[in-house]
C-alpha positions as CSV (number, residue, x, y, z in Angstrom):
1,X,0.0,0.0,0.0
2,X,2.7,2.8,0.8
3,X,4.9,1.7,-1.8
4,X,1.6,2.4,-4.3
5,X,0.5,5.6,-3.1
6,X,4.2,7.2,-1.7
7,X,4.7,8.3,-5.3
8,X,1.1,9.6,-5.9
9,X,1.5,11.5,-2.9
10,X,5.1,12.6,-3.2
11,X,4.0,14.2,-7.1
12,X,1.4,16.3,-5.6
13,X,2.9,17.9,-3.0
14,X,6.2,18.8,-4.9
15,X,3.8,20.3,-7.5
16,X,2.5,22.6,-4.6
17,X,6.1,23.9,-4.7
18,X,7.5,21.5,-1.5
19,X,11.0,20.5,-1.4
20,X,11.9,17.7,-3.5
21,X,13.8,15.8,-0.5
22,X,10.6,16.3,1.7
23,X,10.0,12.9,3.7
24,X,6.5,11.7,3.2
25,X,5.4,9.1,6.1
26,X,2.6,7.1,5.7
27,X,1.0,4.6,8.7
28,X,-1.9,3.0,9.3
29,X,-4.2,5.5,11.5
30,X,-4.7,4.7,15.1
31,X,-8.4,3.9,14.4
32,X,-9.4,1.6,11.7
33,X,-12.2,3.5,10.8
34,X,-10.3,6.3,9.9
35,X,-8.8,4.4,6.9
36,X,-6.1,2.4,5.4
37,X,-3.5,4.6,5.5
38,X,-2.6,8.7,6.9
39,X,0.1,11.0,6.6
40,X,0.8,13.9,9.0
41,X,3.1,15.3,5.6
42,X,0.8,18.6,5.4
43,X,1.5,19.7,9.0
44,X,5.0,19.1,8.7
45,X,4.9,21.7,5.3
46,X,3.0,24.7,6.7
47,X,6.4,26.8,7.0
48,X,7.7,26.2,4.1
49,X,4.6,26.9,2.1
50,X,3.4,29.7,4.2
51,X,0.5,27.8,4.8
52,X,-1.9,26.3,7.4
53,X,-1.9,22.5,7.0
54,X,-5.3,22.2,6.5
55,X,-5.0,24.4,3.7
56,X,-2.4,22.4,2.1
57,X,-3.7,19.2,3.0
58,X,-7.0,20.4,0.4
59,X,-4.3,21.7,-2.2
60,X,-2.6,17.7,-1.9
61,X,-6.0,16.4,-2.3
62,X,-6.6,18.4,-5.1
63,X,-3.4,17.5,-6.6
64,X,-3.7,14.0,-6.8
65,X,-3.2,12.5,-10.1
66,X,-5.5,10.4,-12.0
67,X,-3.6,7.0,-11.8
68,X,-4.7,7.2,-8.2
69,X,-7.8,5.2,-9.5
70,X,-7.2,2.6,-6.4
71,X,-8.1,5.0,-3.9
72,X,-11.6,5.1,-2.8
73,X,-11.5,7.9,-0.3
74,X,-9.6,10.7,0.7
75,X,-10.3,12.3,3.9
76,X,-9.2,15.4,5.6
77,X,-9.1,15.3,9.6
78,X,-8.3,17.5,12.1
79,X,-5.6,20.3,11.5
80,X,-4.4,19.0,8.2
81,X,-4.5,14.6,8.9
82,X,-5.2,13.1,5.1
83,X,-6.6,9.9,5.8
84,X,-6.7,7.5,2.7
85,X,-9.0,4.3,2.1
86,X,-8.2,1.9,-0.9
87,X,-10.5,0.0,-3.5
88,X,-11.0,-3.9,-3.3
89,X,-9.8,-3.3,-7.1
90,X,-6.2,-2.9,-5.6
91,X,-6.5,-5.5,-3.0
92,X,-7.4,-7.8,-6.0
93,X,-3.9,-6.6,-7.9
94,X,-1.9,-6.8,-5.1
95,X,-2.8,-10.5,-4.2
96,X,-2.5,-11.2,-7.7
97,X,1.5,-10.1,-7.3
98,X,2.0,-11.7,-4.1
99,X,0.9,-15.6,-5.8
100,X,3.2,-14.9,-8.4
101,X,5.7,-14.5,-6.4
102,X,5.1,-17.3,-3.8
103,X,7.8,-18.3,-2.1
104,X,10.0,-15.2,-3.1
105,X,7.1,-12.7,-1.3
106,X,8.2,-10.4,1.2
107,X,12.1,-10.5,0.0
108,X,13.7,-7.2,-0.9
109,X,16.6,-5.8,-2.5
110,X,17.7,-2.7,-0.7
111,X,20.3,-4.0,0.8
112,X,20.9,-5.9,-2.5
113,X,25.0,-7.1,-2.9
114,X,26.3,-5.5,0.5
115,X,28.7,-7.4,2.0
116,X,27.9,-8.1,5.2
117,X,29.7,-10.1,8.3
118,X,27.3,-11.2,10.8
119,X,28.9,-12.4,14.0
120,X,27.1,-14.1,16.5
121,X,27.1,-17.0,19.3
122,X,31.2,-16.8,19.6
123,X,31.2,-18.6,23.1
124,X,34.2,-19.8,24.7
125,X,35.3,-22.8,23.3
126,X,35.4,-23.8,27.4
127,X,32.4,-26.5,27.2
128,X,28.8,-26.9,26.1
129,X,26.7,-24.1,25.3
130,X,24.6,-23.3,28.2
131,X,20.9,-22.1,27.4
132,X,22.0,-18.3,28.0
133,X,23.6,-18.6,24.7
134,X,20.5,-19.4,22.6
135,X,19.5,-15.9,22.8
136,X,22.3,-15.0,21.2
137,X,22.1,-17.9,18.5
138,X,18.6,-16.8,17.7
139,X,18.8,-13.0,17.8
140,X,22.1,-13.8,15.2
141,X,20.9,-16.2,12.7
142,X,17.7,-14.9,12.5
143,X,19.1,-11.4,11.7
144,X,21.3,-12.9,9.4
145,X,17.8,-14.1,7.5
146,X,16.5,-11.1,7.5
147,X,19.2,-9.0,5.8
148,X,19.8,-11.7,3.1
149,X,15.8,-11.4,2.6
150,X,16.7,-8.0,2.1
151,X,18.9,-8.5,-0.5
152,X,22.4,-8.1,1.9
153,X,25.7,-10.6,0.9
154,X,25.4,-12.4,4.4
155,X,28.6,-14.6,5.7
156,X,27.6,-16.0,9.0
157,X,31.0,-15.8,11.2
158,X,31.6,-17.7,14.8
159,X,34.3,-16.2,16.9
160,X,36.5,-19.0,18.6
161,X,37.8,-17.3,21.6
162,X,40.8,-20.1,21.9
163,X,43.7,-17.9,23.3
164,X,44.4,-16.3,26.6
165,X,44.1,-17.4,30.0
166,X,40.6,-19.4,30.1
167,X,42.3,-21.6,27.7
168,X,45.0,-22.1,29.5
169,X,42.6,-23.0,32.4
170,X,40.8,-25.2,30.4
171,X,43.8,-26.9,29.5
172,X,44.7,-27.6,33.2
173,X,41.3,-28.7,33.7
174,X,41.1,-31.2,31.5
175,X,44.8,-32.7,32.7
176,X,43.3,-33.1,36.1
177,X,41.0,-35.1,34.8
178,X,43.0,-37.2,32.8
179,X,45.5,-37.4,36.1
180,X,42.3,-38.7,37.9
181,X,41.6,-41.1,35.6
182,X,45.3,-42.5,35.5
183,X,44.6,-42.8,39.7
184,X,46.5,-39.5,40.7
185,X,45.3,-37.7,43.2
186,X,44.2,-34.2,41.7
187,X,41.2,-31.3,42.6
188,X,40.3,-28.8,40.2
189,X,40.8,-25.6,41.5
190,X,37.1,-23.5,42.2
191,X,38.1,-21.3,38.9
192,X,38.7,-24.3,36.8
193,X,36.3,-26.0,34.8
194,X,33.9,-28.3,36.7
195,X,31.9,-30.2,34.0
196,X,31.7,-34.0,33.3
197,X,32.2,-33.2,29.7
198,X,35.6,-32.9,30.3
199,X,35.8,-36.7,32.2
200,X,34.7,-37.2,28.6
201,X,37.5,-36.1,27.0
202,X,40.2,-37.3,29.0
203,X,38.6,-40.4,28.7
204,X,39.1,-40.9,25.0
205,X,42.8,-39.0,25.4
206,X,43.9,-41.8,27.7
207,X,42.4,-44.2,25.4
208,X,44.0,-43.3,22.9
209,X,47.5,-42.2,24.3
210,X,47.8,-44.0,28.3
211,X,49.5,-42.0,30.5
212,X,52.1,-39.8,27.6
213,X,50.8,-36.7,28.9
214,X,50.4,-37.5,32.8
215,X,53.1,-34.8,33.7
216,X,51.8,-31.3,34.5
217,X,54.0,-29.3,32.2
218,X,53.3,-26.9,30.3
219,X,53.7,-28.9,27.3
220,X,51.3,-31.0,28.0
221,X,49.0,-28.7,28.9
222,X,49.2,-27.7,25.3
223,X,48.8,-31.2,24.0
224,X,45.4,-31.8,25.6
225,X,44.2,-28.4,24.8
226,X,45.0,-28.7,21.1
227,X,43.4,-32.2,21.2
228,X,40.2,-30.9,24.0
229,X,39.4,-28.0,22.3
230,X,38.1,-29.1,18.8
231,X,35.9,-31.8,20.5
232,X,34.2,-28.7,22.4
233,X,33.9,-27.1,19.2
234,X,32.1,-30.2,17.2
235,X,29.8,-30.8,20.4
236,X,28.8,-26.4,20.0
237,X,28.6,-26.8,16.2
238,X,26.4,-29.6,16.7
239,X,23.9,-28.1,19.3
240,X,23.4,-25.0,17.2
241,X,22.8,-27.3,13.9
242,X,20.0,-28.4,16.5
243,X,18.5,-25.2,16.0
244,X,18.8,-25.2,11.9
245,X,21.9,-22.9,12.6
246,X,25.5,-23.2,10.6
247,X,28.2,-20.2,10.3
248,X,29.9,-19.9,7.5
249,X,32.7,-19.1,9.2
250,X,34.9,-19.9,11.9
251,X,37.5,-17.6,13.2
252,X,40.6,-18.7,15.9
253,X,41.6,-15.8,17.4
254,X,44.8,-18.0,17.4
255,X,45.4,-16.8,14.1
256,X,45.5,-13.1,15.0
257,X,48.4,-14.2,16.9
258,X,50.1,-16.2,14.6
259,X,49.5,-14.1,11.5
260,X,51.1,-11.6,13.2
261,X,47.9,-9.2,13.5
262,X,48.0,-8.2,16.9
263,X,51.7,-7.0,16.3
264,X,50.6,-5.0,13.5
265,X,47.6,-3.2,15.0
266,X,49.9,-2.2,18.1
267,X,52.3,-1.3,15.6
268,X,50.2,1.1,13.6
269,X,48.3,2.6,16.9
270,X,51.8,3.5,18.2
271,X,52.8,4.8,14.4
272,X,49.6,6.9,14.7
273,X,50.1,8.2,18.5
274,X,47.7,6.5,19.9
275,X,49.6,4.5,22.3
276,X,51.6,5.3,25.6
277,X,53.5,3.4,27.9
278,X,52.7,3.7,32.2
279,X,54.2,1.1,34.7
280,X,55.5,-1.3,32.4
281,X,51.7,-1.7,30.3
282,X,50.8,-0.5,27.1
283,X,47.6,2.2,27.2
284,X,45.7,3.3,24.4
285,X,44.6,7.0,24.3
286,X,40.9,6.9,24.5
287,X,40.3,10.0,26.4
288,X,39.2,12.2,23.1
289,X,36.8,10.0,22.5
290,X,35.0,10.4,26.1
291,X,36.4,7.2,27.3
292,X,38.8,6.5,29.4
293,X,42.0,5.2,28.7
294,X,42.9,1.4,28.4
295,X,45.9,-0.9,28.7
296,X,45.9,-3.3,25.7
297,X,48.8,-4.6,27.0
298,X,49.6,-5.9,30.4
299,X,53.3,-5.5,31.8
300,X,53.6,-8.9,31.9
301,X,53.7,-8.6,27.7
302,X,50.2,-10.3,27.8
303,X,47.6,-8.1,25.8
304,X,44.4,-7.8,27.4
305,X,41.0,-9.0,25.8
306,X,40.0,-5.3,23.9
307,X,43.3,-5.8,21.5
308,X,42.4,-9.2,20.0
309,X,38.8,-7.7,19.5
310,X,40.3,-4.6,17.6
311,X,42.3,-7.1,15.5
312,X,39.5,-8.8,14.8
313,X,37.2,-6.1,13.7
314,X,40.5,-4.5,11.4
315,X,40.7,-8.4,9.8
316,X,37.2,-8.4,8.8
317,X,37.1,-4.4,6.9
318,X,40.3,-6.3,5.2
319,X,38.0,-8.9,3.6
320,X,36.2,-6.5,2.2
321,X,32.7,-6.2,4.6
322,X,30.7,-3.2,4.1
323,X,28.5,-3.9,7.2
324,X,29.5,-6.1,10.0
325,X,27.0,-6.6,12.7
326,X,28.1,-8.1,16.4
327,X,26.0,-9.9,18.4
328,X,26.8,-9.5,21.8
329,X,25.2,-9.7,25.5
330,X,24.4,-6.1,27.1
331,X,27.9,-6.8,29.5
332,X,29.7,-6.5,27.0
333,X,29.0,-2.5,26.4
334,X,32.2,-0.7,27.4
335,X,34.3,-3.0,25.2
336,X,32.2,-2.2,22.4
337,X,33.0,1.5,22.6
338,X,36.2,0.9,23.1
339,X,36.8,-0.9,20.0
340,X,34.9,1.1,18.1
341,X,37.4,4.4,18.9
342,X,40.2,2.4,17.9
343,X,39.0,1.4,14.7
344,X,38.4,5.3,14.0
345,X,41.8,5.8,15.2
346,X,43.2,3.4,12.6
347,X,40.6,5.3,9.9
348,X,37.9,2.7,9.3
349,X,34.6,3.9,9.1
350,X,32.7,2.7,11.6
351,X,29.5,3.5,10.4
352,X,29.4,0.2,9.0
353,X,29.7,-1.4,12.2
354,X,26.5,-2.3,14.0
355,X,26.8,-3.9,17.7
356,X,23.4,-5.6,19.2
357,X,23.5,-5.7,22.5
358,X,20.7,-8.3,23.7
359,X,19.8,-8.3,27.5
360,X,19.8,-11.6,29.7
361,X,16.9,-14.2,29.9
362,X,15.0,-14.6,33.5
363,X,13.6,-18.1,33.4
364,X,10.1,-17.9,34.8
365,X,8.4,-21.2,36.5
366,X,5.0,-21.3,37.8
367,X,5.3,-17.5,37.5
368,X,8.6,-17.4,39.4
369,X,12.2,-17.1,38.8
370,X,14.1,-20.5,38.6
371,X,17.2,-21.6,37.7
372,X,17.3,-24.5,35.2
373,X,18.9,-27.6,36.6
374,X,18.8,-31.2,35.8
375,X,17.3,-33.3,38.9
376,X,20.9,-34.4,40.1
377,X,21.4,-30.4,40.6
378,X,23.9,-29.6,37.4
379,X,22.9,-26.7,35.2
380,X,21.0,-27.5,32.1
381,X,22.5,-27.5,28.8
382,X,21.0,-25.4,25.7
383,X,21.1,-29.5,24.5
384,X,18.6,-30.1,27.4
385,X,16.8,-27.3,26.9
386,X,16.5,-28.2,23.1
387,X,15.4,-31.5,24.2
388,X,12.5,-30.8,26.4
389,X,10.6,-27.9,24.7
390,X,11.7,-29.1,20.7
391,X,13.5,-26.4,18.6
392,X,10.8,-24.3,17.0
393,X,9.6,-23.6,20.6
394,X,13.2,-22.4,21.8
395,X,13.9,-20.5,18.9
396,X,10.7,-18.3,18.8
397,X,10.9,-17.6,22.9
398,X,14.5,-16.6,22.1
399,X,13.3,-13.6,19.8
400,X,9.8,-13.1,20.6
401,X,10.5,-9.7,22.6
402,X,13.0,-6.9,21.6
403,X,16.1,-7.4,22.2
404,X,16.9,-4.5,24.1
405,X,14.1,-6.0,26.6
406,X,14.8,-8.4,29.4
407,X,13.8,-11.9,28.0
408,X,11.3,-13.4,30.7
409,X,11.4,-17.1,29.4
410,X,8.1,-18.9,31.0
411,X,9.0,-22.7,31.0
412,X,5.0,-23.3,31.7
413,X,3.9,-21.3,28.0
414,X,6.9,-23.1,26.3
415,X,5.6,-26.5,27.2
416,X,2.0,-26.1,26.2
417,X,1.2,-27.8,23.3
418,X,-1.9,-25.8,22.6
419,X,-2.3,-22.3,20.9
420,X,-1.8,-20.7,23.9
421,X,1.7,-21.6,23.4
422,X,2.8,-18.6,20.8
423,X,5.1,-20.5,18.5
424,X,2.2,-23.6,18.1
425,X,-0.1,-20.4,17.6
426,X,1.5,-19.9,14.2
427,X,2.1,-23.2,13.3
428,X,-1.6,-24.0,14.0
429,X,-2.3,-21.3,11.8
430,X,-0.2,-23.1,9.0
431,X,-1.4,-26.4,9.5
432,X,-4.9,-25.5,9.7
433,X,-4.5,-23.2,5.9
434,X,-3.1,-26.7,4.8
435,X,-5.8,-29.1,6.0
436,X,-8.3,-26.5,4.8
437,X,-7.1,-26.7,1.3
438,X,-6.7,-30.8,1.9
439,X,-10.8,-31.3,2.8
440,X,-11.5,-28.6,-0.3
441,X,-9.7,-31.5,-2.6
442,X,-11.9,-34.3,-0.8
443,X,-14.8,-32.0,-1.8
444,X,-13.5,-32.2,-5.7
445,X,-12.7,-28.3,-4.6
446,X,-9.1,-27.7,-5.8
447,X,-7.1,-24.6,-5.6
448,X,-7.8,-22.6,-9.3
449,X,-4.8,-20.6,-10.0
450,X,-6.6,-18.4,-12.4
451,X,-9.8,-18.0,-10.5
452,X,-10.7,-14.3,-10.3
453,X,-10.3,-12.8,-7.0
454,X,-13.2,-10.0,-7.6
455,X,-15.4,-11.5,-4.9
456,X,-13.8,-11.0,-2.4
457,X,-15.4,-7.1,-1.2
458,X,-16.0,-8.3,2.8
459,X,-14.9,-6.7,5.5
460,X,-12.9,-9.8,6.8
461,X,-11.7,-11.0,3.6
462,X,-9.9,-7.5,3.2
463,X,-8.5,-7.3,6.6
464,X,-7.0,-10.9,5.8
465,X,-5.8,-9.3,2.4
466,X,-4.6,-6.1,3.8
467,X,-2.3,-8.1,6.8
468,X,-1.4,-10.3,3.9
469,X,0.4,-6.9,1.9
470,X,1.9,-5.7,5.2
471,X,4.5,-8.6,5.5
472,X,7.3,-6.7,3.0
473,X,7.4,-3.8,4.9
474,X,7.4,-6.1,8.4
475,X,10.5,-7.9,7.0
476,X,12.3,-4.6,5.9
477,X,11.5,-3.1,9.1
478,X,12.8,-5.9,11.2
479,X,16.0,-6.0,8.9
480,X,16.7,-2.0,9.0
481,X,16.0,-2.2,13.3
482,X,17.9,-5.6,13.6
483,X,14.7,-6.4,15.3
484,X,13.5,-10.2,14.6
485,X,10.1,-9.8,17.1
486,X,8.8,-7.7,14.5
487,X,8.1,-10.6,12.3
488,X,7.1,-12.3,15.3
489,X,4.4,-9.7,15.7
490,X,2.9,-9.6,12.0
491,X,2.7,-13.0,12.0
492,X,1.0,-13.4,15.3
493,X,-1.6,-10.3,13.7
494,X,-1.5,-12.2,10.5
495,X,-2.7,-15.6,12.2
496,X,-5.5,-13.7,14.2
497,X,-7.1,-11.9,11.0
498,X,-6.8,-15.6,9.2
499,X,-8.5,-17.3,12.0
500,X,-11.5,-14.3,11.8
501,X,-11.8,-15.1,8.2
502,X,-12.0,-18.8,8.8
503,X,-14.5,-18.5,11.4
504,X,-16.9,-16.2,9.4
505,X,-16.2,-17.2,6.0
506,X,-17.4,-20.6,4.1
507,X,-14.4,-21.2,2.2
508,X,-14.6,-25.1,0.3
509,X,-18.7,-25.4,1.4
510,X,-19.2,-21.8,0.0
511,X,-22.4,-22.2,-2.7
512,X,-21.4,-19.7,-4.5
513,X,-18.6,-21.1,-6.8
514,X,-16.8,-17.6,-8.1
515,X,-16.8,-16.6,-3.9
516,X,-15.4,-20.1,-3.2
517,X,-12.4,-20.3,-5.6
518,X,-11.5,-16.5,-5.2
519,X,-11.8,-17.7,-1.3
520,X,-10.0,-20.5,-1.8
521,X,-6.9,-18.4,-3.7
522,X,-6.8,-16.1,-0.6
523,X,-6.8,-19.1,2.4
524,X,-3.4,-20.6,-0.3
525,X,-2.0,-16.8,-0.6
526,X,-2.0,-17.1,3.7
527,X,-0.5,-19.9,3.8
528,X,2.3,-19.1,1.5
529,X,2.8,-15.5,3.8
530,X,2.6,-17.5,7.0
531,X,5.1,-19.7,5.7
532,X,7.8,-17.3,4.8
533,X,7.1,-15.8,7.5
534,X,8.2,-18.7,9.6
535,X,10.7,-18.9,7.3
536,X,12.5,-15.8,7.7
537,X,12.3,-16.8,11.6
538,X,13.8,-20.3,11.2
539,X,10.8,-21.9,12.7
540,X,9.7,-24.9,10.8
541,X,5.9,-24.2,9.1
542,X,4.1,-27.5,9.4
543,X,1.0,-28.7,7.4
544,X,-0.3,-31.3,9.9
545,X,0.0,-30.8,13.6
């Protein structure tokens, strides 16, 4: 609808002698009875024009070209409010596009061949993902949908945080447990790693090897790491896969290291002046920029976590990505601003780098906070939680509110297997557009591609066809605002107005056979939205449930 009557409206007003750059906004007004679409654009023009805006809201009107022949109504409200209502004729037209394009409807192409990194998940590759981190796996891959529905050159990247001093815990970790199981006595210190994944591991290392690496040096330590570490990093890959994610990508910081990266980024902040030396540590200047100032490097000749990340970041403008997007939780704010100053310092531009910052999940049990634990008192695994609720279910909770909003997660909704559950709301929705279409053909009533869609002039068959031509503009919205619940929401709107139509409207029993088909087209247009829809949130769209 606004891409259909933004130009209409855009010629009359810069005949009245507007700007040519003037922004025109069109939404849906507050009331429904108001119409299909207003725009506040007269009230925004009544100082450039010299004008009140209900005097050049009648001057727009009376602008407004011929080929505006879809319009049924134009009203002026209030001070200068043009409230617009559209013919069932461009309804019709519209639907008519959107079953020619099928599965394609609702992609776009303004982000069309921009190259785009999106990084999301990069957990420590420590042990199993915990179910903290499906937030982040959601939020991530389902942005990553969005933009390539949008027409953006999408690499998914994973971050393997395998250098510094948690690995080198990890490492100890694991050779206590592989002492243990050669019968030394050993304890793993409280800031070790505690997990029974790692009794795992060792296992299969003395298995494989006996006792080569029993001796705590060094050495050894790296040996088990290099051998731990990739297992961790199969058992991740796998739980995501769980969850219909794969990265394109996966990065070792280890190979900033050995490529020599991190030496070069100190090099050229230092070459710059952007570097100073107190008590033995290497500081970067930070203070022009509002922040305070950092060490990137300790005085033990160790660099601290923010000069990896900068490294990083540099590595990925190198290959050439126009937009790179970070998915990160909200703790990790300061480092974020941090990195961002340095990459100004070395002359990127960061206005190609977008950072989401999502906020933690509160797990909510018969209305109360609770801490997910198996019976025998260990935390639950994102595996576990996988397990229990299926993956279309933890998926959708993961992105069903804004990400900038605390995620309340209630374990009681999740495990309904009803409509009231949210996710099965949709799917329901699906399924029932399918078996709809199945009795039609058990009725000899089969879906006519070329059946006219005229009929359809009721109230609730144009509600159903008016949510059905709102689903573009929810995807590019959701893609622009890196906000996934937006889709969420249409879809849950979009299920509502196809259940009204449903419950009011004989579809496959209708008498009328020209009502019926044209019925008929609109219940297999719904279906195809809801299913890309679903699509675009990696929730699986079944036909039977």
């Amino acid at each position: 609808m606004k891409s259909y009557l933004h130009p209409i409206l855009k010629s009359a007003i810069v005949a009245l002698g507007a700007p040519e750059d003037t922004d025109v906004v069109l939404e849906a007004p507050r009331q429904a009875d108001h119409g299909d679409l207003a725009t506040s654009v007269a009230l925004g023009l009544a100082r450039a024009l010299k004008q009140s805006p209900r005097q050049i809201a009648e001057a727009i009107v009376g602008r407004l070209e011929a080929d505006s022949r879809y319009i049924s109504s134009v009203e002026i409200a209030g001070p200068g409010f043009i409230n617009f209502r559209f013919t069932p004729e461009f309804y019709h037209a519209q639907l008519e596009e959107v079953a020619k394009l099928g599965e394609s409807y609702g992609r776009s192409d303004f982000g069309r061949g921009v190259a785009t990194n999106v990084e999301f998940v990069s957990a420590n590759p420590t042990g199993p993902l915990h179910p903290g981190h499906g937030r982040n796996a959601a939020i991530g891959d389902t942005v990553a949908n969005l933009l390539e529905w949008t027409g953006h050159d999408v690499t998914r990247e994973y971050y393997f945080n395998n250098a510094g001093n948690q690995m080198q815990q990890l490492a100890r970790s694991l050779h206590i447990r592989y002492q243990q199981l050669l019968g030394v006595e050993a304890t793993i210190p409280e800031d070790g790693y505690h997990g029974e994944y790692l009794l795992a591991i060792a296992q299969r290392i003395r298995d494989e090897h006996g006792d080569r690496f029993s001796e705590p040096t060094q050495e050894n330590f790296d040996a088990l790491r290099k051998l731990g570490v990739p297992e961790i990093m199969a058992g991740q890959r796998v739980t995501l896969e769980k969850l219909g994610i794969r990265h394109d990508v996966y990065f070792d910081e280890d190979s900033l290291y050995a490529d020599g990266k991190i030496k070069e980024v100190i090099a050229e902040l230092g070459a710059r002046g952007r570097t100073y030396e107190k008590d033995g540590a290497l500081w970067l200047r930070l203070e022009e920029f509002g922040l305070q100032d950092r060490v990137i490097v300790r005085s033990t000749g160790e660099p601290t976590y923010r000069l990896p990340d900068i490294a990083y970041h540099v590595d990925k403008f190198r290959r050439g990505f126009k937009l790179v997007v970070d998915v990160f939780g909200a703790d990790h704010i300061a480092t974020v601003h941090d990195v961002r100053a340095a990459l100004e310092m070395l002359g990127y531009d960061v206005s190609g780098l977008t950072v989401l910052l999502y906020q933690m999940i509160t797990f909510l049990e018969g209305g109360e906070p609770t801490k997910l634990s198996k019976r025998s008192g260990k935390a639950l695994e994102l595996d576990d939680l996988i397990e229990e609720l299926g993956a279309d279910v933890v998926r959708f909770f993961f992105i069903m509110r804004g990400i900038n909003t605390q995620l309340e997660f209630d374990l009681d909704l999740a495990r309904e297997q009803s409509d009231k559950n949210p996710v099965y709301y949709l799917q329901y929705a699906h399924a029932r557009t399918a078996g709809v279409l199945r009795h039609g053909e058990t009725l000899g009533v089969a879906l006519r591609e070329d059946a006219s869609l005229a009929p359809l002039t009721g109230e609730v068959e144009l509600a159903l066809a008016k949510q059905i031509l709102a689903f573009p503009e929810a995807v590019q919205r959701a893609a622009r605002e890196y906000e996934p619940q937006i889709v969420a929401e249409y879809l849950r709107e979009l299920a509502q107005a196809y259940h009204k139509f449903q419950h009011d409207c004989r579809i496959v029993v209708e008498e009328n056979a020209d009502v019926r088909d044209a019925r008929v087209r609109l219940l297999a247009i719904t279906r195809t939205t809801l299913a890309n829809g679903l699509r675009v949130l990696g929730v699986a769209a079944p036909d039977r449930m």
